[in-house]
Every structure is written in C-alpha cells, then in structure tokens.
N, C-alpha and C positions, 0 to 999 in steps of 0.2 A: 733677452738678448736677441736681437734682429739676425735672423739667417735671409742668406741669399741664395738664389737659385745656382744652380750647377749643373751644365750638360743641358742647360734648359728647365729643367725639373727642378719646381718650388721647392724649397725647405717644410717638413713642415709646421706646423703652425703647434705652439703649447710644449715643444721641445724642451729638453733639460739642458744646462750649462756645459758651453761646448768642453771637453776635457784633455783632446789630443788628436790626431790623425793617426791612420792604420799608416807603416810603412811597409811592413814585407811581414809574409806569412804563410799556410798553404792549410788543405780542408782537412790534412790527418791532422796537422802536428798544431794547427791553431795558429793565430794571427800577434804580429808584434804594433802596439802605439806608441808614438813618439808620444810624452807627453808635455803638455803644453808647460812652456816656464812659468806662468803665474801659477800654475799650479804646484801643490808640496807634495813630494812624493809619499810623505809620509801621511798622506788623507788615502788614499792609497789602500785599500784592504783584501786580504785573501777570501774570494767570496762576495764583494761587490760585485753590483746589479747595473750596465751598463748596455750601452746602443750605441749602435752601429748604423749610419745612416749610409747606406749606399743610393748606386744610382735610380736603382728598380726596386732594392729590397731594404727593409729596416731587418736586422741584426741581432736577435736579443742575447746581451755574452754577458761570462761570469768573468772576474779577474782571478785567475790564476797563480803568476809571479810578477815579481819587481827587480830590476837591475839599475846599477847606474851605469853609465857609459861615458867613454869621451871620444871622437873624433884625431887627438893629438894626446899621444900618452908623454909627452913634453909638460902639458899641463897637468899630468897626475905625479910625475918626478922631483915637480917646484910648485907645490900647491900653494894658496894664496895663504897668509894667517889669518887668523879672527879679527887683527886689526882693520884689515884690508878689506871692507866690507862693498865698495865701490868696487874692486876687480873680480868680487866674487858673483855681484849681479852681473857683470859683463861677462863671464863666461857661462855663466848657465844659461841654456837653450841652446847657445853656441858651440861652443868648445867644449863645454858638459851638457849630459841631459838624461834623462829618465827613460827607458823603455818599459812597458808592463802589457806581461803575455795576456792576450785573453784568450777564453775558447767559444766562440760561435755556438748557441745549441740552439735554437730557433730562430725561422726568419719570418716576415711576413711581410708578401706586396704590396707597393703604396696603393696598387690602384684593388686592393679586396674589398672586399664587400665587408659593411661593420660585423656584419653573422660570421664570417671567415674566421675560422683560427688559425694559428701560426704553423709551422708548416718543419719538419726535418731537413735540415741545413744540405743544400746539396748544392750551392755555391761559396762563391766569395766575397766582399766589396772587394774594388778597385782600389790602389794607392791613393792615397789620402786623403780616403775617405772619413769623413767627422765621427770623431766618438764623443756621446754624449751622454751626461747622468743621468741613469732612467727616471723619469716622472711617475707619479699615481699610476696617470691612466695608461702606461706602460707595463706594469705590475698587475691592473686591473685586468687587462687585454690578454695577458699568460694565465694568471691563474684564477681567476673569477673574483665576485665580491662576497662577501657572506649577508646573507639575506634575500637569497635570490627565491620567486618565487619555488624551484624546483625544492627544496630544499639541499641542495648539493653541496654548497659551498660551506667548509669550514675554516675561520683563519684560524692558525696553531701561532703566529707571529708575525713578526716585519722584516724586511731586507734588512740588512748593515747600513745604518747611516740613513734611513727612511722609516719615516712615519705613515706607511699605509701595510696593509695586509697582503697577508701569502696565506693562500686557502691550499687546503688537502680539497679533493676533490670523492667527497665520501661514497656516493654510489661506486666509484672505482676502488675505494680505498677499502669498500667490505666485500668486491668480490674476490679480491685473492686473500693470501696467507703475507701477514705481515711482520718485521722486524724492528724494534727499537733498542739498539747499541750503544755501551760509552762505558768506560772505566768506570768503576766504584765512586758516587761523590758527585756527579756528574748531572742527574739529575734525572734520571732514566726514570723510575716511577712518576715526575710531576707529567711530563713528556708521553707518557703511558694514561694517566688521567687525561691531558687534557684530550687526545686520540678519544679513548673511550667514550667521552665526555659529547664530543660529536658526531659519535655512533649513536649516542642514547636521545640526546636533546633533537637530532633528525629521525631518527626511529628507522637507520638503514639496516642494523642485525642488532638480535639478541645475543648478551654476552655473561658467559660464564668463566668467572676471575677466580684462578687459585693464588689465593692471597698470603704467599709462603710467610710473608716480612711482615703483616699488619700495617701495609700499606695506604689500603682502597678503603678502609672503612671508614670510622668517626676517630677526627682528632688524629689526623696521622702528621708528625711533624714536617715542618717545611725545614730549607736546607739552613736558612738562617736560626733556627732554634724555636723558632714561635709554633705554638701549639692550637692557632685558629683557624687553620688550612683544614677542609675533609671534605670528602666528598658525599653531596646533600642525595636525597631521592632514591638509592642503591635499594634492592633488596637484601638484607646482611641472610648468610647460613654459615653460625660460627663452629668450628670442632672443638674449642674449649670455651665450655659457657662460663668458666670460671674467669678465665682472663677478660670475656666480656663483660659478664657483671663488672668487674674491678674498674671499668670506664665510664658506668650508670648506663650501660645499653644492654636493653633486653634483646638476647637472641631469637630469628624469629626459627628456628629450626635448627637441634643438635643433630648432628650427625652420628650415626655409630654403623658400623658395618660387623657383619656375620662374615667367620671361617668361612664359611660356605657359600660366599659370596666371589671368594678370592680364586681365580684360576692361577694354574702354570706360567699361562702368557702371563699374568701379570708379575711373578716370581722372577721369568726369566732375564728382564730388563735389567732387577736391580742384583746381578751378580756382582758390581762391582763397589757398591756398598757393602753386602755380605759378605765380600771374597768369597764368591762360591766357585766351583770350578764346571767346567761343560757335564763333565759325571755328573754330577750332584741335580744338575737342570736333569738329566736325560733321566736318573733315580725318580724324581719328582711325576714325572711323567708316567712311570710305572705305577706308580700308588693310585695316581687320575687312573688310570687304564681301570686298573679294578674296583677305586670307591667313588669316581665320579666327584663330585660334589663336596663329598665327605672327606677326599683326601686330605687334608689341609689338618682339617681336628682331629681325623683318625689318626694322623701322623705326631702331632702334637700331643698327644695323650700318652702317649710311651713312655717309658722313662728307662734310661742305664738300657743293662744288656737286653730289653725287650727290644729293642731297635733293631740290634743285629740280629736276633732271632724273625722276625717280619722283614726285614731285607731279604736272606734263603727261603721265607716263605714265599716272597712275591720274585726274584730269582735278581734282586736288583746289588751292587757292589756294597758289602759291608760298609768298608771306609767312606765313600761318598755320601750315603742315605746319614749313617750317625754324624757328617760333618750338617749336611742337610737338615737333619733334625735341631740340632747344636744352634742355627745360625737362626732358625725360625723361629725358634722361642722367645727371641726380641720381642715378636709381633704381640707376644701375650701381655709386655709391659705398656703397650699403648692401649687408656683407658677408655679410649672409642672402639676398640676389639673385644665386640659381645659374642657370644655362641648363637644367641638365638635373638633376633633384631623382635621387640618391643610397640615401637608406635610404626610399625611401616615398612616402606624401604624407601632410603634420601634419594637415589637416586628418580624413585616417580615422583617425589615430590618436586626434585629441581626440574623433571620433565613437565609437570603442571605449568611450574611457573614461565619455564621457558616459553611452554608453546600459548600463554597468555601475553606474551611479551617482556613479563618482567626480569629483570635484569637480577644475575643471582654473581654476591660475592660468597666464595667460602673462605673464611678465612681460620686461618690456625694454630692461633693464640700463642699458648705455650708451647706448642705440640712443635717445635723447629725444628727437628730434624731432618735430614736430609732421606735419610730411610722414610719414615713418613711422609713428606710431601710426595716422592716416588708413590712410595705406594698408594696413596688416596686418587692423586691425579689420577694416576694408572686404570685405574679402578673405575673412577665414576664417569674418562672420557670415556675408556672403551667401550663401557653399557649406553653410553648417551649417543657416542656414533653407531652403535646398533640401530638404536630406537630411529635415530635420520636415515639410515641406512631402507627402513624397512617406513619408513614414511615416505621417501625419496621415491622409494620404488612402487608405491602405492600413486602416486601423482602423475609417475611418467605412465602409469600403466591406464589410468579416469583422465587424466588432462583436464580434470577439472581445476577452478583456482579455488575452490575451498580445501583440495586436500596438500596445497605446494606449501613445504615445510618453511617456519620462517628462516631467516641466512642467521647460521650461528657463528660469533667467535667465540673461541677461549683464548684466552692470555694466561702462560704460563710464563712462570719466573726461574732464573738460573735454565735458562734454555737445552743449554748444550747437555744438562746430563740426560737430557730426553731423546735427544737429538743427536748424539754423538755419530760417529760412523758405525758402530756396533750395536749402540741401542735403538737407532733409528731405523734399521731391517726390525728390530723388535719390536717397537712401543705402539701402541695407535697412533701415536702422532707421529711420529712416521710415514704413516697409513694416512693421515689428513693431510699431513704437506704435500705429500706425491698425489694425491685425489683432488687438488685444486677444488673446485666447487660442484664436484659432479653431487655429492649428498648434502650441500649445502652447511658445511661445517669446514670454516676454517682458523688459524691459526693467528695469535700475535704475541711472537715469540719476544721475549726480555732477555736479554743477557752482555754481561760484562767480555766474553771469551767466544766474538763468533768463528773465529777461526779453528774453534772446536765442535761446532755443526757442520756435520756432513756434505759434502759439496753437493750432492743430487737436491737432498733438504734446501739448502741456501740459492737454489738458483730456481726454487718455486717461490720465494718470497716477494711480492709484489712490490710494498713499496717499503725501503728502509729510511728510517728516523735515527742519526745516528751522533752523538753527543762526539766527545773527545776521545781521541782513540792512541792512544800511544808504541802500544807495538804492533811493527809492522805487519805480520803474521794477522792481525786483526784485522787491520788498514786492508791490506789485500785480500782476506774474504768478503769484506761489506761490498767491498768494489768490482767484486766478482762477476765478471758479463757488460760492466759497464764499459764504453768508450769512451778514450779520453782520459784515461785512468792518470796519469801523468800528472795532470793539472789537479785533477778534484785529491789526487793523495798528497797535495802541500796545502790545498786549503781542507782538508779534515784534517791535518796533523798542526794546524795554526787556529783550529779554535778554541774558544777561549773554555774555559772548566766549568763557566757555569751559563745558563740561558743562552745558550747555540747550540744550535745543529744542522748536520746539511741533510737535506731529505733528497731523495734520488727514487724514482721508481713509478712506479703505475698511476698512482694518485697526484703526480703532478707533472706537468708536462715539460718541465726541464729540471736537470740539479740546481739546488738552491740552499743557500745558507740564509738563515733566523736566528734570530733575536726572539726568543720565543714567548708568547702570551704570558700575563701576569695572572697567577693563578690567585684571584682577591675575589674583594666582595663586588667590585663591577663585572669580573666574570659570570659569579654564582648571579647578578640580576641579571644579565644577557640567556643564563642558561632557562631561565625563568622561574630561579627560585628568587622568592620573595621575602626567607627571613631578616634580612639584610637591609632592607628599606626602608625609610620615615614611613609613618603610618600613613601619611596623604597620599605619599607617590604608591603607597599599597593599593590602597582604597579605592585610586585612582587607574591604577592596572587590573585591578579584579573591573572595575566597573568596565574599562574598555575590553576584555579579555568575553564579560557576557555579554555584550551587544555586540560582538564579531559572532558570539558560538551563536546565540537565539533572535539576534537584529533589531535595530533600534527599535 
C-alpha cells in the first residue's frame, strides 16, 4: 500500500496495512482509532500488535477494547434488516463505525539510529494520526530475533494474527525471580518448559525443578492426550525409584533424607498442613534448645504418656508437645525418611551437579503429597541457599571470576503455599524472593492462585507469564505495579484457555499477548536434540556441529 508524506515527513517504507486513524485520547487513559470501514471489526483482537505512525515518532500499541458507535442514535432506533444490504454499506463509516482503544507502550523516532531501542512513551500522536498492522520488522525492532549472536534471544511464540517471534529476553529473564500464572488446564507446566527450556539451551542459569506433578521428566502428557511430548537432556533425581522404573527410566540419584537433617524452620512453615498451632512451633523449639540435631528422632521415639512426662522435663506445655508429637509421626510414613542417610547426603550431590552446570530435576513420583513436597523443598532449598550463600560471600570477598557462583533458579509448583503472607516471613523462599540476586539464587514461581502470594513476594517478581485467569482477585495480583492496568485486565480476562499468554515484566520490553510455541519435534531439533531427525539431516549436523567446534 503506497503511503504519503504528511507535515512533510515521508511515510515509512515496508509499513503494515493501514487499519484506522487515532481520533482523541490522552497518555493516562490511552488513545481512541476510528476504524477504517473496509475493515471488520471483528478482525479486531484483545492483545493485537499495532503502530502508530505519528509525525516524529512510531507508536508501538496493544488493542485493548472495541466499541461500536453511531454518530445519530436515529439510525440505531430503525436499524436496517439483513435484506437491506445496500443501506447497511452506506451507513458504516458514516453514520456507524467502529472505535478500539489502544494503549501506547513504546515509541521510537523516525530519525534513531538502527542500534536505538524504543524508548518509554512520554508523548502522544497527533489526531489522525495512521494506525497500522505491525510488520515482522516491527516485532523484530521490540523484542529481538532468536539466534542472535549474544545468545539472548528466546522466542516463547507469536503476536495474535502474525507469523513472526516474540523473544523473552533471557539474560534479563534469569536475573530476577520469575512468575508463570493460569487457572488449572491452561497450560502452565508446557509454558514453564518452554521458559526453562531457554535457560538451559542458552546456558543463562542453572535450574533446580521440584517436580510435584511428574511434569518435567520423560513422557509427561501434553494437554491434547498424546504421550510424546518430554523434555530431552534434564538431569532426572527421582524420590520414588518405584514410580520411575514403572516408565523404563533408570533414576540417576534416590533421595532419602535423615531426622537430623530436618530443623524447626523447616516445621514451622508447614503448620498449616499439620494444623499445628504457634504453642506447638514454640514446644519444638524447646526440644532444638536442648538436642540440637537430635530433636526431631529424639521426639519421635516416645510413645503415649512418655511425651508428657519429657514436656515437664524440658518445662515445655503438655498439650501442645503431645499434639506436636501426634502430627509428626506422619513424617515416619514417608519411605524416603531414614535415621541414618546411607550413600551420602542429596543435597551435595545436587550441589555437584549444580555447580558443574547440570540441570537437576527432582521429581516425586508417588510421593504427592502436599505435606511432602513442603517438606522436601523446604529442606533441600534452605541447605542449597546456604551453600550460595557462603559461595556468594566467598567471591565478593577474592573478586575473582573463578569463585562467582553460577545464577541458580528453582521452579517450584503450587506457589502460594510457600509463599503465602504467613509462610513467606517463614520459608527460604521467602528469603530468595526478597534477596533478588544478591546470592545469585532465584525463583520461578507456578501457581494457579497468585492472589494468594504475598504482596512484598509478588512485587519482586520480574517477569510474569500468565495463561487465563478468571477471578478477579488473581487478575489483580498479576497486574500488581503495572500501568495501564485497565486495558491489560480485559485483554488477560479474553484470552483464550489454551496456547496464550500475555507476558508483562523485565524480560520484555512491553505487555504482549502469544500464541505460544509448538512444543514438537521441530522444537526438540532447534533445541539441538537430534533424536528426532532423518539420519542424513543427523549425520549432517554432527558433521557441521565438528568443523564449527575443531575447524574445517
């Protein structure tokens, strides 16, 4: 489509199909387009990707809302019939017509340098000024291409209604603490892969997965029912070797944890699985006072009235220590709970693998509980943020770069009961969302109920990845901090239940709604697994793969 100059200033050139003119709007509340009559309002999307041509600046805006309108509410009193198809092209554009809100979030000058990026919206266009369907290189120009030499760029998907990529911007995306949101059904673990997936294939952090659901491992089902989706390369560390063998995958490391491995902090979190009451924490802590280490199995060994007799020994409340006692002996039905730990301790073993790079899932099995995953997380983050902790402090102290710890995530599942207002003064992770990156250990929190993480927790989260969200109570914590909240809470309450999401936050430089990556086998040969491949096109990347590594 040929454009013409305006005010002097050429159109410019590779432009997308013009779609409407700006009429009236303002920089809080966002901009109104007439839109053009050959257009159907119904092409129209909550979450399209559009530009704004003004006279000094191009516009990058999201669609927000759609209204129709008329000019003479005479013509909405005696509307035309369906026979009348002749008076019904004569009144639209005219007498009826279309507005659709947008909201401005980036602008960039015509006359910037191509290195220039786009820039926080702190104008306006002029009235009728051209809006037009973003192109490629419009998309290209916000959020990068994937394959760029840095390694930086990941696509996760596409705009609405376009065939080109929207990249996470992964050196940004692993230094803060991250969120991925949506109702049950929605697609949140594939959305959590594919994340993961360009933390691991760029080599930005190392990431330790507690795999509540038997999600991340081999053969985890996709949403349509087929069982050839998994993710290839992972290091596995399963808690039930049983339910692994049952898959044909040898586990490479069982876990089992010692009494004496388990502190108070990590007790205190899970009161509300236990029903335990603040006595019974504060009981617990008396037994630590005197057996250190020991508390846990020394407590556990009692039986009946020996309980209350070792309460007035140690001067702690009858009723709360025997409720105490009572609720802990759960812990002895999980078969990963030994006295005295056998080949090791998992914990240095995932710290091996971590600080070699490798990527450690745990996942486990049968073990679903809710009390169990509590407890294990609990367990093995707080020991492993020690260990960053006291590495962390080792580097800032040498400044050397052999002793700077690598950037760790963990991805945990069901978020909120880690995270709540009350367990998150408690938990480590708590302790890692409020620590941003100072010990190089952060967060990529799952959950269906973010409106049930703590507001201090939720307003470290970097960038959120956030599926379909239907109660508002959720709606408004995702969007916590953000401007513009207005428009982005009717395009995340319109998208669709499966393959969308709008991402908002650090890792991209404006709100944006996808279409999200097809998790196949043209993935797995992008990531550079090769089981997937005809033998020639194998044969043929190994061979290019060794004269890039040792040279023709």
């Amino acid at each position: 489509m040929a454009k013409h100059a305006r005010n002097g200033v050429p159109a410019a050139a590779g432009r997308g199909k013009q779609i409407g003119v700006i009429t009236k709007g303002s920089l809080v509340e966002g901009l109104e387009m007439k839109l053009d009559p050959e257009q159907n309002v119904e092409d129209m999307k909550a979450g399209k990707f559009v530009v704004i041509e003004g006279d000094k600046n191009d516009f990058f805006s999201m669609v927000t809302d759609m209204r129709l309108d008329a000019n003479n509410q005479e013509v909405l009193l005696h509307p035309p019939g369906q026979e009348d198809a002749l008076l019904r092209q004569v009144l639209a554009g005219t007498s009826t017509y279309n507005i659709v809100s947008l909201r401005p979030m980036l602008m960039m000058p015509k006359d910037a340098a191509a290195d220039d990026g786009p820039r926080p919206v702190k104008a306006i266009p002029s009235h009728f000024s051209e809006v037009q369907e973003a192109m490629a290189d419009d998309v290209a120009k916000i959020f990068g291409c994937e394959g760029d030499a840095e390694g930086r760029y990941f696509s996760i998907g596409n705009p609405l209604d376009m065939d080109t990529q929207v990249c996470l911007d992964m050196i940004r995306f692993a230094e803060r603490s991250n969120g991925i949101f949506g109702k049950t059904g929605t697609g949140k673990s594939f959305l959590t892969r594919l994340a993961l997936c360009g933390l691991i294939h760029y080599d930005k952090a190392v990431n330790l997965i507690f795999d509540m659901h038997n999600e991340y491992g081999f053969k985890a089902m996709k949403e349509n029912g087929s069982t050839t989706t998994f993710v290839k390369g992972l290091k596995q560390l399963f808690l039930d070797p049983q339910s692994t063998r049952a898959r044909g995958v040898q586990p490479d490391h069982e876990v089992y944890i010692s009494y004496d491995q388990i502190t108070v902090e990590d007790i205190a979190p899970l009161q509300d699985e236990l029903k335990l009451n603040p006595t019974a924490v504060e009981s617990a802590y008396l037994v630590y006072a005197i057996y250190k280490e020991r508390w846990l199995s020394t407590l556990l060994k009692l039986e009946g009235p020996d309980v209350e007799e070792f309460a007035r020994e140690i001067g702690a409340h009858a009723g709360s220590l025997v409720a105490l006692h009572r609720k802990l002996k759960r812990l002895e039905n999980f078969p990963f709970m030994v006295s005295k730990l056998r080949d090791g301790d998992v914990v240095d073993r995932i710290m091996e693998y971590l600080d070699k790079g490798i990527n450690v899932v745990l996942e486990f099995g049968q073990q679903t509980s809710m009390l169990c995953y509590l407890l294990v997380a609990n367990i093995i983050a707080r020991r492993i943020h020690e260990m960053y902790v006291k590495k962390s402090e080792r580097f800032y102290a040498t400044q050397r770069p052999e002793d700077q710890p690598r950037q760790l995530m963990i991805t945990i599942e069901e978020a909120h009961k880690f995270l709540n207002p009350m367990a998150a003064k408690q938990t480590i992770f708590g302790t890692i969302a409020r620590e941003m990156r100072k010990y190089y250990v952060s967060l990529l929190v799952v959950d269906q109920r973010p409106s049930s993480i703590d507001d201090e927790v939720l307003s470290q989260i970097g960038t959120r990845i956030t599926a379909l969200l239907n109660d508002e109570k959720d709606i408004q914590a995702v969007l916590t901090g953000v401007s513009g909240t207005e428009g982005l809470r009717s395009v995340l309450a319109s998208l669709d239940s499966k393959q969308q999401a709008l991402i908002i936050g650090h890792a991209v430089p404006m709100p944006v709604v996808i279409k999200t990556r097809d998790y196949d086998a043209q993935f797995y040969s992008a990531m550079g697994c090769m089981d997937d491949l005809p033998a020639e096109e194998r044969r043929e990347k190994v061979e290019r793969d060794v004269a890039a590594l040792f040279g023709e």
